[in-house]
C-alpha positions in Angstrom: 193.2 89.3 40.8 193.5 92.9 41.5 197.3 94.8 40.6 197.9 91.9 38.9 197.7 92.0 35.2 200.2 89.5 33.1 201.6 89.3 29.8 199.3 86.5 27.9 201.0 87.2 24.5 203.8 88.9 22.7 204.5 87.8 18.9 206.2 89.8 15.8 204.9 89.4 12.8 207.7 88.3 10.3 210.6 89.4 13.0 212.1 87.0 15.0 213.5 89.2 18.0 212.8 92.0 20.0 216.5 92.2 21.5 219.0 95.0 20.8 222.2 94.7 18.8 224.8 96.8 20.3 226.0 99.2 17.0 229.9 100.2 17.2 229.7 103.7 15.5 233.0 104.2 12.9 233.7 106.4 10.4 234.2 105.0 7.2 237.0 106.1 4.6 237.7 105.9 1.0 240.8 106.4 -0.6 242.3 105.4 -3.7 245.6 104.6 -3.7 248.1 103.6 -6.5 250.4 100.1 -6.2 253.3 99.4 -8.3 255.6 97.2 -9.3 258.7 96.2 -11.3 258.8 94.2 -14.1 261.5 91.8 -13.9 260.2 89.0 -15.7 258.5 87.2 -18.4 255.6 86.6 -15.4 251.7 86.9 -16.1 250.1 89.6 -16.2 248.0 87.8 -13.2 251.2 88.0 -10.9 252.0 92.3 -11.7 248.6 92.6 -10.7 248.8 90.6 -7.4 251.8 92.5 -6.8 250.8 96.0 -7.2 247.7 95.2 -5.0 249.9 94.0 -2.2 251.9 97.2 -2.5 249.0 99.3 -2.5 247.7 97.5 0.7 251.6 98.4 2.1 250.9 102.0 1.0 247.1 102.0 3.1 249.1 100.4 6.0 252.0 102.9 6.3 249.9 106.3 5.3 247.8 105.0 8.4 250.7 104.9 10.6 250.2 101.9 11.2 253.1 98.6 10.9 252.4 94.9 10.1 254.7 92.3 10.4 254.9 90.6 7.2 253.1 90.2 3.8 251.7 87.0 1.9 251.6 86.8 -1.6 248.0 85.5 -2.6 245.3 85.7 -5.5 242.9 88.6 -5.0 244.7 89.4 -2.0 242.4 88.3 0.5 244.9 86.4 3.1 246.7 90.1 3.3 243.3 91.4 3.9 243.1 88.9 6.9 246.5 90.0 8.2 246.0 93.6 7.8 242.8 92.8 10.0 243.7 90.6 12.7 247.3 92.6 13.4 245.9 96.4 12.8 242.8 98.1 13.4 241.9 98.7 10.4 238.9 97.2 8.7 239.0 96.8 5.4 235.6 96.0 3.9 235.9 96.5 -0.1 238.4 97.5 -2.8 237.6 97.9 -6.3 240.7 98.3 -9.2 239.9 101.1 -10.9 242.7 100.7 -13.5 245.7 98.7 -14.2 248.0 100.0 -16.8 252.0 98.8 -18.0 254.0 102.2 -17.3 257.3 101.9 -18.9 259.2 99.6 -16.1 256.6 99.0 -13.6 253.3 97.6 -13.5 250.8 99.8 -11.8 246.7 99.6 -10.5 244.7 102.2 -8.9 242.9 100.8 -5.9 240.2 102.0 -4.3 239.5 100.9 -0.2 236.6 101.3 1.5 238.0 100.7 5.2 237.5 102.4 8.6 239.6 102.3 12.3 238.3 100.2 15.1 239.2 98.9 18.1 236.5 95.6 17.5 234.3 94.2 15.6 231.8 96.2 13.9 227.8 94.9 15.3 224.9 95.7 12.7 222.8 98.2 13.7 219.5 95.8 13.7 218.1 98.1 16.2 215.6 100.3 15.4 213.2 103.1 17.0 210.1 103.0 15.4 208.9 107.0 15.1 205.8 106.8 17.3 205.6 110.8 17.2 202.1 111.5 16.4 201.0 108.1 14.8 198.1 107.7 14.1 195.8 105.8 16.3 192.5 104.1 16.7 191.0 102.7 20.0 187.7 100.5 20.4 186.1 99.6 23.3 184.0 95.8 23.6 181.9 95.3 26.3 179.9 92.0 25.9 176.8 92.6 27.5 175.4 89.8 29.8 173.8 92.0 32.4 175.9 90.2 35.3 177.4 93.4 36.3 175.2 95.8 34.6 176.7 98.9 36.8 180.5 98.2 36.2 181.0 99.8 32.6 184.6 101.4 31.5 184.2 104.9 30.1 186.3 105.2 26.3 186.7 109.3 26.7 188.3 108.2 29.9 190.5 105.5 28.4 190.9 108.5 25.7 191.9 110.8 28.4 194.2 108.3 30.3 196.4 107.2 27.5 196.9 111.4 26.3 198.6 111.7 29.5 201.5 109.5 28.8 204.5 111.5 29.7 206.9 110.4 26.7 206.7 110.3 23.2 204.3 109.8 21.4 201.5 112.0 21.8 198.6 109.9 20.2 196.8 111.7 17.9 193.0 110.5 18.1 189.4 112.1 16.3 186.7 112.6 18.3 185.0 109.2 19.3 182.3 107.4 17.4 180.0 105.0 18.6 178.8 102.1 16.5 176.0 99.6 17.3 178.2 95.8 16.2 176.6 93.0 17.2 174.9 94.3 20.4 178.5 94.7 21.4 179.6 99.0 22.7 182.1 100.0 19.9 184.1 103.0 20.1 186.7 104.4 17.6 188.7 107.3 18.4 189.9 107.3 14.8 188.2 105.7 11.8 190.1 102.6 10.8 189.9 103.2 6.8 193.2 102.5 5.2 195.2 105.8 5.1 198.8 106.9 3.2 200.7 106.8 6.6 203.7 105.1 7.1 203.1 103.9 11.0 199.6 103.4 12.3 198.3 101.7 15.6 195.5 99.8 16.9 194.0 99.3 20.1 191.7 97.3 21.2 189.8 96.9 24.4 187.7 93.9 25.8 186.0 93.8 28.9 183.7 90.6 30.0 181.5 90.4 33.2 182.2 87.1 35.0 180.3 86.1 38.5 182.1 83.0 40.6 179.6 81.0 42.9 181.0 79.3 45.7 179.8 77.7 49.3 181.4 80.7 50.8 179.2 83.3 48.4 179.4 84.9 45.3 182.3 86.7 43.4 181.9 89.2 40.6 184.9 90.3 38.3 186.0 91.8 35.4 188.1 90.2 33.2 189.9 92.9 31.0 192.6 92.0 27.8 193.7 94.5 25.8 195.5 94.2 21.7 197.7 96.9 21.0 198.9 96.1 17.4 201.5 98.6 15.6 201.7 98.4 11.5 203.6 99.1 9.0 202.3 100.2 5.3 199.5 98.1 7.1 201.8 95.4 8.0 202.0 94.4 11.5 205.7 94.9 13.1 204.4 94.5 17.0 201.8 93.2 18.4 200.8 92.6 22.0 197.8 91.6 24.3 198.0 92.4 28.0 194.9 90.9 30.5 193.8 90.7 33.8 190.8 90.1 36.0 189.6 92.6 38.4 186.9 91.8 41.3 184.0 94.2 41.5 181.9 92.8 44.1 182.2 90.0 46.4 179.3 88.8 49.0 179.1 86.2 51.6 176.1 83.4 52.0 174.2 86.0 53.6 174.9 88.3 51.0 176.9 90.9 52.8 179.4 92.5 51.1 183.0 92.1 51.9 186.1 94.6 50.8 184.5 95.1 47.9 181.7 96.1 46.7 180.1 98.2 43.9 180.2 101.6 46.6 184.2 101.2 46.1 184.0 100.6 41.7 185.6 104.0 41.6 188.5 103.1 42.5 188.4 99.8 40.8 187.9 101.2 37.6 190.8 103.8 38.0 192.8 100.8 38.4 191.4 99.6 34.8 192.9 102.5 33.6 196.0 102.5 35.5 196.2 98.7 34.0 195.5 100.1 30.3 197.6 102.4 29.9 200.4 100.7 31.6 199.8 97.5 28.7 200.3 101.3 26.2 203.6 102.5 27.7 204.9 98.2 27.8 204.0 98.2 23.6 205.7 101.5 23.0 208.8 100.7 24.9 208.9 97.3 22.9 208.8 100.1 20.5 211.7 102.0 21.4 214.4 99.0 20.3 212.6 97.1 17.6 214.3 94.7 15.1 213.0 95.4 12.3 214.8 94.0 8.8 215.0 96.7 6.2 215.1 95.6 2.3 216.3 97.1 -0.7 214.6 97.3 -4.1 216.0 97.8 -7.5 214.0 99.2 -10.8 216.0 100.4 -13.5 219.2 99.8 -11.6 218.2 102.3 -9.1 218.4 101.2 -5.7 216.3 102.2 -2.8 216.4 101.2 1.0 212.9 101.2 2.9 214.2 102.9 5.7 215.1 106.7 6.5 215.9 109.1 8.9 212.8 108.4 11.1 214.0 104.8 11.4 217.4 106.1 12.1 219.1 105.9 9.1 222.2 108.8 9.0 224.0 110.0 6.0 226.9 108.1 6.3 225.9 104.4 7.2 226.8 102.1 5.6 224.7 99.3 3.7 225.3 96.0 3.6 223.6 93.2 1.6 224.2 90.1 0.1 223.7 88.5 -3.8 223.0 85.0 -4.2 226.4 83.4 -3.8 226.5 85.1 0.1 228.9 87.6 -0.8 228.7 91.2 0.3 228.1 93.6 -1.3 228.1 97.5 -0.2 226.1 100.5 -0.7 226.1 103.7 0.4 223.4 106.4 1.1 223.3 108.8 -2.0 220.0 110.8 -0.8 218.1 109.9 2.7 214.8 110.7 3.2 212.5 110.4 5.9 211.3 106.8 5.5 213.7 105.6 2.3 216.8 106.1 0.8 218.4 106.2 -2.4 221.7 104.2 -2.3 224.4 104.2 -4.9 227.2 101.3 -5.1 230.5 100.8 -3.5 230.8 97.6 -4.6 231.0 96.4 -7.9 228.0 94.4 -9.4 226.9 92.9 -12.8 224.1 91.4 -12.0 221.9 93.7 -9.8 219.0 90.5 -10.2 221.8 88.5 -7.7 220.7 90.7 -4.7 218.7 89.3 -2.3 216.4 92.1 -1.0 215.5 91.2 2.4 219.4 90.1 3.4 220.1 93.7 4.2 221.8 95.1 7.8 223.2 98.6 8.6 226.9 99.9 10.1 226.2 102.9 11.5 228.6 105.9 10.3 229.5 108.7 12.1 
């Protein structure tokens, strides 16, 4: 069915959507602030402490010109964390006691708040572009050979020539093609297909079968063409897609007269092959363009790195957040970036660095 050509199959491999989480962009703050108060009474220290938090918390409130209606006492503060929250816009998403000290009559603790201003609720960024600038690409070409259609045959420098003239990034970067004898089958690579140190990598793959259809009416001939365009990373697959369609080539009546077409019109059948190849291309890189991807952290040594950079989209000023084993968050910011992994350093605090969970990892994007 010609100018038809369907989507058969679209799967991730270990990623579970393609869809795109809309990112609120903040800017996040730090501040230390001091808390105080009196003491008034044989209470524990446990109670000063609470105390001097919640005044701190008053202090972050009113140097934000900002006003909240009341105050509850509560261990660790958290239910004044909730208020502060759902009657501001401020978004306070770690504090750390630095230091808590008896100075003559008042109880004091430094406090330092990780917090930023928003209007809503801040998305993770679980969107990501994959850099498709230049990546590296092979493309083979399988033609199984039954001598149906011996004269309809697809052209690889043409394929080659087609998918070059995609006008958006990325310009794929192919070697010069080599032809392989595989099992009787035509085999063409544009690049070689040896393992390689690059980060991104894609593969496509081309099949094209002769079929004939004999009916009481005559005889059709056809093409049936599916092509596998598979995108990896560190070899691992992230997308993967395969895109077919049948095209006629030749139809004849009883009498074996040829009827609209016919192999004088293959031209411009196989210039719709193309047009259907490279359109399968420019559907796989704009899966591309918005890709969730889950990034993971690793620790050795108690140095932790992030797997993603600045080509993934990573800025200087996200924010990282992942989990330990309890659920808790726990948050880390970027202390180097580089292009495809970042150093992070720790906002949080954290004993046991074994408790994180590596692949429990999402991003708030900073301004």
């Amino acid at each position: 069915m010609q100018y038809v050509w369907s989507l058969i199959f679209a799967a991730m491999f270990c990623f579970s959507s393609l869809g795109a989480a809309a990112a609120s962009t903040v800017e996040f703050q730090e501040k230390t602030i001091t808390g105080s108060t009196p003491i008034t009474a044989q209470l524990s220290t446990e109670t000063f402490s609470t105390r001097a938090l919640e005044n701190a918390l008053h202090k972050l409130v009113i140097d934000s010109t900002h006003k909240i209606r009341s105050f509850s006492l509560v261990e660790d503060g958290q239910l004044l964390i909730d208020q502060i929250q759902s009657q501001t816009n401020i978004r306070i998403f770690e504090y750390q006691i630095l230091n808590q000290r008896k100075n003559g009559d008042q109880y004091e603790i430094d406090v330092k708040f990780l917090y930023a201003y928003m209007e809503q609720d801040v998305a993770p960024n679980s969107c990501r572009k994959v850099p498709t600038q230049d990546i590296p690409t092979s493309i083979s070409l399988n033609s199984q050979k039954n001598n149906l259609i011996p004269w309809a045959s697809l052209r690889p420098a043409t394929i080659q020539e087609n998918f070059l003239k995609l006008n958006f990034s990325p310009s794929i970067k192919v070697m010069s093609a080599e032809k392989n004898n595989q099992n009787s089958d035509q085999l063409y690579r544009l690049k070689r297909s040896n393992i390689s140190d690059d980060v991104y990598d894609m593969r496509i793959d081309v099949n094209y079968e002769p079929l004939v259809n004999r009916s009481i009416l005559g005889k059709t001939s056809a093409l049936k063409v599916s092509v596998n365009v598979k995108t990896n990373r560190y070899g691992s697959p992230i997308l993967n897609n395969t895109y077919a369609s049948e095209f006629i080539v030749d139809y004849k009546t009883i009498n074996n007269i040829s009827v609209a077409k016919s192999r004088r019109n293959w031209k411009q059948t196989e210039i719709e092959i193309y047009s259907f190849l490279t359109k399968s291309l420019e559907s796989h890189l704009g899966h591309l363009e918005c890709i969730n991807i889950s990034p993971k952290i690793n620790i050795v040594n108690k140095e932790i790195s992030l797997n993603f950079g600045s080509a993934e989209g990573i800025g200087p000023n996200d924010l990282i957040v992942a989990k330990d084993k309890t659920g808790k968050d726990v948050f880390l910011k970027i202390k180097t970036l580089g292009q495809h992994s970042a150093a992070l350093s720790l906002i949080s605090n954290l004993k046991d660095y074994a408790s994180l969970r590596a692949s429990s990892v999402h991003i708030l994007s900073g301004i």
